[in-house]
N, C-alpha and C positions, 0 to 999 in steps of 0.2 A: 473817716472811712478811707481806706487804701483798695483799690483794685486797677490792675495794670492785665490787658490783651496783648498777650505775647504769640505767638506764630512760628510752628517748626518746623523740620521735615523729618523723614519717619529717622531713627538709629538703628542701633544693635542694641538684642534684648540681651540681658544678661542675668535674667532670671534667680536672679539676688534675692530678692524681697517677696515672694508670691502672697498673692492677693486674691480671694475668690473672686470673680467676675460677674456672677448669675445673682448672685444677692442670695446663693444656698448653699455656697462653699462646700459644691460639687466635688471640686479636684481634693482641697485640703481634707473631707469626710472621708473619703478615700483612703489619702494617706492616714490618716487618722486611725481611720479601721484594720491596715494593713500592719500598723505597727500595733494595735492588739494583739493579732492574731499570726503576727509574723512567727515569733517563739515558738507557738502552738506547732505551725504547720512546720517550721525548720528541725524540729526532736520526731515530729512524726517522719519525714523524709530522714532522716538520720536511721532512725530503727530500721527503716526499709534498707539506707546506705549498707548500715553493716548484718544485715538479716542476709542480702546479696549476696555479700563479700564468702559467706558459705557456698554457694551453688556456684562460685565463679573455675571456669573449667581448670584453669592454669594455674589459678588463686588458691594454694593448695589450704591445708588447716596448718601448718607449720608459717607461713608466708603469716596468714592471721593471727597467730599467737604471736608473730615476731613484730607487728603492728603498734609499738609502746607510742605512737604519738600522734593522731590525724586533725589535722585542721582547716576543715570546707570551706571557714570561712562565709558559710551562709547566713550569719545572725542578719548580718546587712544594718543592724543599728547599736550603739551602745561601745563601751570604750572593753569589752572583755574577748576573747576568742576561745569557744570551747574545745578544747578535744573530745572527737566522740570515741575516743577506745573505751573510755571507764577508768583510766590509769590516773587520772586529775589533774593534768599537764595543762590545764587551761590558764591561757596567756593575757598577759594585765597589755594593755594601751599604754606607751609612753610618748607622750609629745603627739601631734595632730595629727595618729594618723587616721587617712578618713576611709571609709567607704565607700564606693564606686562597682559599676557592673564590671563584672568577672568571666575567667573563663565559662565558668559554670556559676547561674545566679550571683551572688556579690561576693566579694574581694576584698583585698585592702590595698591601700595605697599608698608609697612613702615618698617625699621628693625632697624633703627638710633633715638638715642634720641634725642627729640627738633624736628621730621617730625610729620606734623600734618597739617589736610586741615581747614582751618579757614572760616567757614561759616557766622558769624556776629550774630548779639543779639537777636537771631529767640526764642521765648519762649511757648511751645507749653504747654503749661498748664495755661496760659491767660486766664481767664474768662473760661477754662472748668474744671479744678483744675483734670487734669486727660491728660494722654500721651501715648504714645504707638512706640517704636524705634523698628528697624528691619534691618537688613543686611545679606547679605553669607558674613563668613568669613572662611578663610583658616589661620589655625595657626599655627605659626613657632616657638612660643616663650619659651619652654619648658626648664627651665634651663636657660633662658638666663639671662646674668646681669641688665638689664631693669626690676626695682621692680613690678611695676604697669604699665600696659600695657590696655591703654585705647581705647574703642572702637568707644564711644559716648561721650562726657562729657558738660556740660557746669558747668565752674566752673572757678575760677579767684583768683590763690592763697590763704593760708591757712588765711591773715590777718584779723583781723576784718576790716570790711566793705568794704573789696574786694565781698562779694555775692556771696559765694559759694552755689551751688544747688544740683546740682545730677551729676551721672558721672558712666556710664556704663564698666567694663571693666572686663579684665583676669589678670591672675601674672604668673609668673614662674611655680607654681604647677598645673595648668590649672583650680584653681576657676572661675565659674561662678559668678560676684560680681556684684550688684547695690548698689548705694552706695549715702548718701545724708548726707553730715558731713554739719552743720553751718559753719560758721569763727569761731566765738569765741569757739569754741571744745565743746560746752554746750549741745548738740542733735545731733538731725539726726540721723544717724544708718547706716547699711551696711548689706547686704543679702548677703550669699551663702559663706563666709570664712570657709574653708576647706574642703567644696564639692570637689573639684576637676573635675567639670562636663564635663569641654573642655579638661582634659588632654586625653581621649579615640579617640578625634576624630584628634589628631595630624595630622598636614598637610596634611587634606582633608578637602573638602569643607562641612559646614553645615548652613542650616541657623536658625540664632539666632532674636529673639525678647524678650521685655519685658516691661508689660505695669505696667502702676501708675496708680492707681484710688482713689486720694483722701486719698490715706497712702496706699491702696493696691499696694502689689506688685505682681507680677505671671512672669516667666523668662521659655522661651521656645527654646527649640532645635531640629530642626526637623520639627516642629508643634506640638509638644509635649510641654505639660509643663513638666517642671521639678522641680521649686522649688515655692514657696511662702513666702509671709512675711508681715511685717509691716512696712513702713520708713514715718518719719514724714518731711518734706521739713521745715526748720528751717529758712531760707534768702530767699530773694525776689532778684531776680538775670536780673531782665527783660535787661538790658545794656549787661550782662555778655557774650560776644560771644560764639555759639555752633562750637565744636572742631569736626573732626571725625580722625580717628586714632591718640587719645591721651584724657588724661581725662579732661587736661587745655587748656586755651589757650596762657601758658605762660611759662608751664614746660615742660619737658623733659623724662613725664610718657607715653611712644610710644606703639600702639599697635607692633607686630613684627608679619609679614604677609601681607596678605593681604586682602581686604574689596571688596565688589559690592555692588550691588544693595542695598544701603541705602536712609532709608524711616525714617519722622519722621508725626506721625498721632497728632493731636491735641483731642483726645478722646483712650478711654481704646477696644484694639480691641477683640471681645470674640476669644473664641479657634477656632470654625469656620473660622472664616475670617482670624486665623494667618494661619492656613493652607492655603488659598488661597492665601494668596500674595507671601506663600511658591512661592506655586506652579506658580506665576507669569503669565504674558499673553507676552507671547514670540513668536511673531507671526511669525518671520523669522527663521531660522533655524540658530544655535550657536556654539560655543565651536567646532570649527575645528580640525582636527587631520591626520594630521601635524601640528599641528600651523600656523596662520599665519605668513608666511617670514620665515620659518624654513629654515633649511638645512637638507635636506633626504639622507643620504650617500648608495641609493642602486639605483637598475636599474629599480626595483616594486615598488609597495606601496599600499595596499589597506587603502583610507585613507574614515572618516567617522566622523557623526557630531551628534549634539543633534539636536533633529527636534523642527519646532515650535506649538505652544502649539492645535492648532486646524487644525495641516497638516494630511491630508489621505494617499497624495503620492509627489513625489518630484524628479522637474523634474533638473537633473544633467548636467552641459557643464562642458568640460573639455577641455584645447590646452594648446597650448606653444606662443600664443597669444591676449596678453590681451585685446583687442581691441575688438576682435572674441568674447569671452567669456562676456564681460561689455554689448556688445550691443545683446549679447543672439544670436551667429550668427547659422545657420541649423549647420555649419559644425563644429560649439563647443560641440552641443545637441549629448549627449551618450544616454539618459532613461529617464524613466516616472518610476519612481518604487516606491515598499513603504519600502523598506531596507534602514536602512541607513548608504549605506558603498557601495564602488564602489574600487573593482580591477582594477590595470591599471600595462602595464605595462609586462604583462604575459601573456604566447600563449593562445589565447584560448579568450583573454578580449583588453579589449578598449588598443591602443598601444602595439599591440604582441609583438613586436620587440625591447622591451624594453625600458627605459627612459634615453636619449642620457645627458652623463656627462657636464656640464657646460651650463644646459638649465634651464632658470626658468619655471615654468606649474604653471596655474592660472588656475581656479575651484567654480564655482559658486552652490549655491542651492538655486531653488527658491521651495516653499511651495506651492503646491496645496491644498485647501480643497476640503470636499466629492462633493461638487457641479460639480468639475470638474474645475471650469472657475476662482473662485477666488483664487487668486493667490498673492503671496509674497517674491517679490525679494529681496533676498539676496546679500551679498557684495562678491566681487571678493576678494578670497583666493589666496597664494601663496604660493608654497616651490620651493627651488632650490636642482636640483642634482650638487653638487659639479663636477670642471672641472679636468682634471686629472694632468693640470699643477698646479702648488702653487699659493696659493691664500690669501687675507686678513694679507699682508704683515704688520709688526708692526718693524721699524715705517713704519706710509702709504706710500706710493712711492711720492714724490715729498715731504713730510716735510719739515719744514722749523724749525732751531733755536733747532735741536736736539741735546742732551747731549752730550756731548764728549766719555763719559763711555756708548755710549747706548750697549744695549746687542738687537742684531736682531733673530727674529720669525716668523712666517708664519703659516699657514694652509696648510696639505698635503694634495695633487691633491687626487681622487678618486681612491683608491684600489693601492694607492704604499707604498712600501714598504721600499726603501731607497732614500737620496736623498744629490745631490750636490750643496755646494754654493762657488758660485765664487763672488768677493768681487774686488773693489778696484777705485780709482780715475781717470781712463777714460774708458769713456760710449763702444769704439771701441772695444780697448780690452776684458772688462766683456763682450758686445755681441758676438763677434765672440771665445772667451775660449772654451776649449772641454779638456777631461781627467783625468778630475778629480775622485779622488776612493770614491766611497759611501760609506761611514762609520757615525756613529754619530748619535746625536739626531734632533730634527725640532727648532735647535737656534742656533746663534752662538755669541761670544765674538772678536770681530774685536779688541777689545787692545783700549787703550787710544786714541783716532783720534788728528788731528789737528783743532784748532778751524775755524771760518770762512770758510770752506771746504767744496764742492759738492762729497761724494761716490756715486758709482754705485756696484751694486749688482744682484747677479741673483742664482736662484734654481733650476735646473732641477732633474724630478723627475724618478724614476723607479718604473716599476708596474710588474718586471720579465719579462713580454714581449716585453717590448721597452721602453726606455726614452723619455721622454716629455719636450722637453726645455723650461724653463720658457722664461717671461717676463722677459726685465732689470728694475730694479727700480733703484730709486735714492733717495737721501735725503743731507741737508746739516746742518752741526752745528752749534751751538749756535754762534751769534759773526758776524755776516752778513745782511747784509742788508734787512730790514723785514718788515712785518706788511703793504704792499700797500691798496694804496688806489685808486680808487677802489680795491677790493678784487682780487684777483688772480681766473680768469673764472668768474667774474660778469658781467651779460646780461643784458639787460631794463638800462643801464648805461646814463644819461644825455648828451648833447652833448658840453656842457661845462663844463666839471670835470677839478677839480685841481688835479693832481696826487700829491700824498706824502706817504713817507716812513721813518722807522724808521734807521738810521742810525748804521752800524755796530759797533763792538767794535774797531777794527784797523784803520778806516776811518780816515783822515785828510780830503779829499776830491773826489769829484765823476763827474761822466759825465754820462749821460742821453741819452741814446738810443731811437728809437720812432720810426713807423708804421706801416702800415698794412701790410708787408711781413715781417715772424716771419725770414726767412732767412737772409734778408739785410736793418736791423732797421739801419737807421740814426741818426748820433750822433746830436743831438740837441741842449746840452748846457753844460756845467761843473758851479762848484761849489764848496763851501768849506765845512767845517761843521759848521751846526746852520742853512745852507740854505736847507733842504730837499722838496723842492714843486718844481715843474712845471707846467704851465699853458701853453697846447697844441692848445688852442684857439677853434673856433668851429669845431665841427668835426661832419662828415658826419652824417646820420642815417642809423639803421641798418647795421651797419660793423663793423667787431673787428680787433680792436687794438692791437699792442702787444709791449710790453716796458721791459727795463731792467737799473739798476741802476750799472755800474762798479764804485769800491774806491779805493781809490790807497792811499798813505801813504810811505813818500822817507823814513822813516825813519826806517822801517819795511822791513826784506829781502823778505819775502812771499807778497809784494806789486809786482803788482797790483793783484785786489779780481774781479774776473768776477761774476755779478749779476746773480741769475736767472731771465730767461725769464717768466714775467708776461701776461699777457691777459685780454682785459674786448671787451665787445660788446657793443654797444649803440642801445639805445631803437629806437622805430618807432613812438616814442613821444616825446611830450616837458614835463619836470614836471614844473609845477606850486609851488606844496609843497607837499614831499616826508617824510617829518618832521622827518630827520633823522639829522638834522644840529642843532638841538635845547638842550641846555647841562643844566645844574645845578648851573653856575657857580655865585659866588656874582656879584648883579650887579656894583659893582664900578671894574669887572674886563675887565678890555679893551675885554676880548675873549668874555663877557657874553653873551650867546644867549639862554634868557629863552624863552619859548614858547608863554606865557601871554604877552611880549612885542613885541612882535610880532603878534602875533593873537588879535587884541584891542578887548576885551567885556564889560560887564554890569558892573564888580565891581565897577569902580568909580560911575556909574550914572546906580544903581540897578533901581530904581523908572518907570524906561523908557528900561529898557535893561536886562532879568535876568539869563541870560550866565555868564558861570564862563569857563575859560579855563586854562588847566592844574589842576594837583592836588594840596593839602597845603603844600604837604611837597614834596622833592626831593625823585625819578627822578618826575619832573615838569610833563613831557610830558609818555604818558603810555608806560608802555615795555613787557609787557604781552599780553594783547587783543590788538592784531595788524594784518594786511592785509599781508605787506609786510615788508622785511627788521626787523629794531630792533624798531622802535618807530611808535606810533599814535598819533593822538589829540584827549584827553577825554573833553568835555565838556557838563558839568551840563547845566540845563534850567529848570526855574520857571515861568511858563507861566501867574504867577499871574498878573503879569504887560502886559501880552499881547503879550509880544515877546521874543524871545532870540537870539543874533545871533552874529556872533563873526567875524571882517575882516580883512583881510590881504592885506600891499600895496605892489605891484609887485617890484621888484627891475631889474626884468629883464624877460625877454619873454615878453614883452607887444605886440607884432603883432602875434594876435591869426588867421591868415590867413596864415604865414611861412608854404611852402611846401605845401599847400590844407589844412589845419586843418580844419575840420568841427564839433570836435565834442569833449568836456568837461566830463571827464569821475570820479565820486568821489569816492571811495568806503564809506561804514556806517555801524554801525550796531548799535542797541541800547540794552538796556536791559531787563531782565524781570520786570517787574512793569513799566515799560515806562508807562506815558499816553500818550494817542492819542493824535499827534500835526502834522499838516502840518510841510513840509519839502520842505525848497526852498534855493535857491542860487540869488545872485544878484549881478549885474555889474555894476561897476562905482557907485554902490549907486544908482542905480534908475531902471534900468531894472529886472524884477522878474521871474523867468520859478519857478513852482512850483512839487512837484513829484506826479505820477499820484495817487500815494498811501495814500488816508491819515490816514494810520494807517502806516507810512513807519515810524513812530520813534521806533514801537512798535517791528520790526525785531529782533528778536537776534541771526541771524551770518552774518556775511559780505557780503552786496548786491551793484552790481554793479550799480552805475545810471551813463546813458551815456542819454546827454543834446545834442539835436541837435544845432549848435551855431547860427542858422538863428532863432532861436524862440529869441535871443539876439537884434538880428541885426533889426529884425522885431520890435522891440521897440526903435528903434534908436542909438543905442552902436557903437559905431566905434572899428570895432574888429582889426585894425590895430592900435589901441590905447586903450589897454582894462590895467587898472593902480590900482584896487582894485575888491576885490571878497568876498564875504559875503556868509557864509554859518547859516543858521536861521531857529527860527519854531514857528510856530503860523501864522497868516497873517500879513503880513508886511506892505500893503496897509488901512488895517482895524482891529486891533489889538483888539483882547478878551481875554478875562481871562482868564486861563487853567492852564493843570496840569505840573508839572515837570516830571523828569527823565535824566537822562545822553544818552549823543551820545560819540560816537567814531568817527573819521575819517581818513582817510592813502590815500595814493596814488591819491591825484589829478592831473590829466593830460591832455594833449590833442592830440587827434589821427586827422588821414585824413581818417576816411572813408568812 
């Protein structure tokens, strides 16, 4: 037995690793929930965005039409950025850039070279020979070693006949530059070298535009012009993909900061109207403070926002329940005010009694205008008051496959001052330890560990007035059995999973624990190495499972290696196809499972069929715009031929009546530019339910359709024999001509309800 009382003093938290504290994973449920329904709420404020953009006074309908590119940047999660015009200029993630709060809700952020969002070959000076770019940016890049720091660019390498065009940016000294070099170096020109226009407004927000009119230049900060000139466009770039944070779409010239609300207009905007997109139509109220998801280390907070652009007064919920606050409940509602800032927290205001430590409070504003009645709901905010025991352990408690040398860290509990760790290889002991002296900093150096090996660990904290005993965590090193599958807590689990893992480094061989009492798993089966799966056969619905992989190795004195205990739950469903099974690999490799051979479409026989499934090049199947888990099905459709539609033959689940199933559930989304096509499903190749929408290709974020299975069965299907599944658009009965576009699809299933 090892356990060692170590002693520290508080650190700096660095909120690395979060860790629910309350033992209900308060804070994480939250975020949890927020990225459900984030999508949801960011397309609903969108409609509202450009519903405005008509009523806006100065905002003419000509200014709108000329709108080919907007980017809000509110998704706030996910590696894609949509444009909401409708024009389908939505921008791929290259390189790490992240997300962070923004001028208005979230933003993005670049400070690495080679991050750049890649929007595709959008050429806004087409037949108007004249442009107009616009963003808030916030600059960091003052000094930094990133030469040219791009903000807009479209340009493709310096070579001849790569089609270099134009390319917006700043450098190290804070110029203000437009910039339109040829390839062959023969023209073009550059505006604003040694201004220094952006270095005054160092990381704060401003917002910047600058239009072309036919070699006119004019460059504005504020709504201000600031500079002017002359650039002649020397290459015709129309293929050339449009960058934003970076001036190419193939170099490593990175703005450093971050960007919002960019806009690209196909026409030269006067000074009027740059002032007004300045000034935007922000109908909800923004820019939280506290941050959203912050941490507030006191027991107050008067916290306060930017209001939206035509509020009079605004009505405030505040709790420690989010549920209350989301659905606007009486007992969330604090005011009707026109301030905008609300104390809490302090005698005298909303929560006298102060803000209890290790509670998260959620916080809504909705927007009144002067009418009284029209109204604009706002997104459910949050901060956490830190708990007064240690919190946001690093590593996380339960890690797997941790360093041998790790060095451990924490976050101090609220308002203590010193704090004790106790350390060591069984769970009893590190619980029940006491005694230990408080000295030291908030980390510790446990010494070289043994590989394959479960610690246990614990922090108790002091605040002068009493100690607060932590949690025990735990973690185990590099060298053990790893990497389950399903995942360790993965829920909606299939009820036929093959378990597998990846084998330890000491292993020779193992035994396989298995059930639903995590206390008295039964041994199931042994093994050697090279054999790592299990097939537990079918397993109930809705119940979780709990398994563990013991190795042993006679020739090893540290034999036998106790597994950690794993966990998954099974869904209240069958999947159909989850398309998470589907790889990259050559087809002459016995594993191969590309997604196109599996999903049969049009390629071989276009003429009659004009579905394309999967992409050209690896990963096949999408990893980006997805529902659930890591992959979708992206498939193209050219309705020139009248249909598109891609099938799949069942390998297993074929009695769609197991347990009551009534009902076929897909999710989709498609993109912007979609044309309008019917969207239908069909079974056995011959029964059709079609979706009630027929503009349902044209959606773009992910909609549920749930198929009643008796509109199947009403067409003659034998749903205890259902052997292929057709997902299709256009009329399949009667097939016309129409337009293309890409679909998505994830998570097809079947429920009983």
């Amino acid at each position: 037995m090892l356990m060692k009382f170590v002693s520290v003093n508080e650190g700096v938290c660095s909120f690395c690793s979060p860790k629910p504290w309350n033992g209900h994973c308060s804070l994480n449920s939250h975020r949890y929930r927020k990225l459900l329904c984030r999508r949801i709420i960011m397309f609903r404020k969108i409609k509202l965005v450009v519903a405005m953009l008509l009523v806006l006074g100065i905002c003419t309908n000509a200014i709108r039409a000329e709108l080919i590119g907007y980017w809000p940047f509110d998704e706030g999660q996910g590696t894609e950025a949509f444009d909401i015009t409708g024009n389908g200029n939505d921008g791929t993630f290259n390189g790490a850039v992240e997300w962070v709060a923004g001028y208005k809700d979230s933003a993005v952020y670049f400070d690495t070279a080679g991050e750049r969002i890649v929007v595709g070959p959008l050429d806004p000076t087409a037949g108007t020979d004249a442009m107009t770019l616009a963003a808030w940016i916030n600059w960091e890049g003052e000094g930094h070693t990133i030469s040219q720091q791009g903000i807009i660019g479209k340009r493709q390498g310096w070579d001849p006949g790569t089609g270099v065009k134009w390319f917006w940016q700043t450098n190290p000294a804070g110029d203000f530059l437009f910039r339109a070099d040829s390839a062959n170096g023969g023209g073009g020109g550059g505006l604003g070298w040694g201004n220094g226009l952006i270095a005054p407004y160092a990381n704060q927000w401003i917002h910047v535009a600058v239009t072309w009119n036919s070699g006119a230049v004019a460059q504005y900060i504020n709504g201000e012009e600031v500079s002017t000139g002359n650039i002649n466009f020397i290459d015709t770039a129309d293929d050339t993909p449009v960058t934003i944070g970076c001036v190419d779409s193939g170099n490593n010239e990175t703005f450093v900061g971050t960007i919002d609300e960019a806009r690209i207009y196909n026409h030269a905007l006067t000074p009027a109207e740059i002032q007004t997109i300045m000034l935007g139509i922000f109908p909800t109220a923004f820019r939280p403070n506290p941050a959203d998801g912050a941490i507030h280390a006191d027991t107050w907070v008067s916290f306060s926002w930017e209001p939206g652009t035509s509020a009079a007064s605004h009505d405030v919920y505040f709790g420690d329940n989010f549920d209350d606050v989301d659905a606007g409940a009486e007992s969330a509602f604090q005011s009707n005010q026109t301030v905008e800032f609300l104390v809490v927290g302090f005698p005298g205001f909303v929560f006298p009694d102060g803000l209890v430590p290790g509670t998260t409070y959620y916080w809504r504003i909705d927007e009144v205008e002067a009418d009284g009645t029209t109204k604009h709901e706002g997104a459910v905010w949050s901060f956490t008051v830190p708990p007064k025991t240690a919190y946001f352990p690093d590593p996380a408690d339960r890690a797997e496959s941790v360093d041998v040398d790790v060095k451990l860290s924490w976050s101090g509990g609220f308002g203590v001052k010193l704090h004790t760790v106790y350390f060591g290889d069984n769970f009893d002991d590190i619980n029940n330890a006491a005694g230990g002296l408080p000295q030291g900093t908030a980390n510790y150096n446990p010494g070289t560990l043994q590989m394959a090996k479960t610690y246990y660990w614990r922090v108790d904290e002091f605040d002068i007035v009493e100690t607060h005993k932590g949690d025990v965590w735990s973690f185990t090193t590099e060298g053990t059995v790893a990497n389950p599958t399903p995942a360790n807590g993965a829920v909606g689990v299939s009820q036929t999973p093959i378990l597998t893992w990846t084998p330890g480094i000491f292993g020779a061989s193992h035994e396989i624990y298995f059930g639903t009492d995590a206390a008295s798993l039964e041994l199931k089966g042994s093994g050697n190495l090279g054999s790592e799966s299990y097939d537990p056969g079918l397993l109930e619905w809705n119940t979780t499972y709990y398994w563990r992989v013991d190795e042993a190795n006679n020739a090893n004195a540290d034999s036998p290696w106790t597994g950690l205990l794993w966990s998954f739950s099974t869904g209240n469903f069958l999947v159909v196809d989850d398309f998470e099974s589907y790889n990259d690999l050559d087809s002459t490799d016995p594993a191969s499972n590309r997604i196109f051979n599996v999903w049969l479409d049009g390629f071989d026989n276009p003429a009659l069929n004009g579905s394309v499934v999967g992409h050209a090049n690896p990963p096949f199947a999408e990893q980006t715009i997805v529902h659930g888990d890591l992959q979708s099905m992206p498939m193209s459709y050219d309705n020139v031929v009248g249909k598109s539609e891609a099938t799949l033959t069942l390998t297993s689940n074929h009695d769609w009546t197991f347990k009551g199933i009534n009902t076929l559930t897909i999710w989709f989304r498609g993109t912007a530019g979609n044309a309008a096509e019917n969207l239908y499903v069909a079974l056995n190749d011959s029964a059709v339910v079609n979706h009630d929408n027929p503009n349902a290709a044209q959606m773009i974020s992910w909609t549920e359709w749930n198929i009643d299975l008796q509109a199947f069965s009403d067409q003659g299907v034998d749903l205890t024999s259902v052997n292929t599944i057709t997902l299709g658009l256009g009329d399949r009965s009667n097939p016309v001509a129409g337009g293309a576009g890409m679909m998505y699809y994830d998570d097809i299933r079947l429920y009983a309800r």
